[in-house]
N, C-alpha and C positions, 0 to 999 in steps of 0.2 A: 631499244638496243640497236645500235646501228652495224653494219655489213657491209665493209668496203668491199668495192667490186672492182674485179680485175679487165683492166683493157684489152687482155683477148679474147676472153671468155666471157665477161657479161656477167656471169657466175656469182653469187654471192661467195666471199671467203669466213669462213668464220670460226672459232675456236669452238676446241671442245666444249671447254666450258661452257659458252652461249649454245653451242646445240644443244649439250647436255641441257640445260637450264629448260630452252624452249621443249624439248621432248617431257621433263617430265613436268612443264606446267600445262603443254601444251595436250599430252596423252596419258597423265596419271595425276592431272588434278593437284600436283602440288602447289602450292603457290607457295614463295619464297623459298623456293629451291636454289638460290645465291646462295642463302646462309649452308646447308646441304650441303654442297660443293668445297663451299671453303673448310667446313668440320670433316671432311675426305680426306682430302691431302691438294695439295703442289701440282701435280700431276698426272699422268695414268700413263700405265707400265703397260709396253706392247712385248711379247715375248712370240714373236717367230722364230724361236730354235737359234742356237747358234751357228748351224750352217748360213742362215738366212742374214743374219748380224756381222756375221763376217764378210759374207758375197757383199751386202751392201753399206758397208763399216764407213767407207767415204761419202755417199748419199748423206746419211745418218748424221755425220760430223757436218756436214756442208748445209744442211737442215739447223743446225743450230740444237739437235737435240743430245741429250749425253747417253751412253750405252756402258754396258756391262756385255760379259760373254753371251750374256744368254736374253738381253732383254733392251730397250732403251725407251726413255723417256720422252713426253710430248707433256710442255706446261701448260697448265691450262689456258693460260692468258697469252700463247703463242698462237699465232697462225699454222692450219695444219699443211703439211703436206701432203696432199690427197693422192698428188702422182705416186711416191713414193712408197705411200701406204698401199696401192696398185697394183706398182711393181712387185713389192715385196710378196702380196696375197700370191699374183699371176705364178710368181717364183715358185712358190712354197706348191701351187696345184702340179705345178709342173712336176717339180723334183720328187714328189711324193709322190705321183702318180700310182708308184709300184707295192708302195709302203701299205702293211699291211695293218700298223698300229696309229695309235694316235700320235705319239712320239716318235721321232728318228731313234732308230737303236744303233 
């Protein structure tokens, strides 16, 4: 499986799917965990609350990924956006800091 790398970083870039792949052949012994993947789905739903979806609704589109209120999409066979995925985490520690539940009310 190859891993293009980025000329700032050096970094491997690589899609879910191939982490995913490598993690579970790598750490739970699957092997042929391709076929696995494709019998899942398309992609995998990140769901940061809709405050988070909205704050970064242009990120998100400019990513190339599609979104709903409350959720958006990363295919598997795309390039992730790691910064992105960052931000949004750092976002979410921040804003919730005071939050006393698992969800925003």
């Amino acid at each position: 499986m190859k891993n293009a790398k980025t000329a700032e970083s050096g970094i491997a870039k690589r899609t879910f799917r191939s982490a995913l792949m490598e993690m579970l052949e790598s750490e739970y012994k699957l092997i042929g965990s391709h076929k696995v993947i494709e019998l899942i789905a398309d992609d995998i739903c990140l769901s940061p609350e809709p405050v988070a979806i909205k704050y970064f609704a242009n990120e998100i589109k400019q990513s190339g990924y599609s979104s709903t209120n409350s959720l958006f999409r990363i295919p598997w066979n795309e390039q992730v956006n790691y910064e992105l995925l960052e931000k949004i985490i750092e976002f979410n520690i921040q804003d919730k800091a005071e939050c006393t539940t698992f969800w925003r009310k």
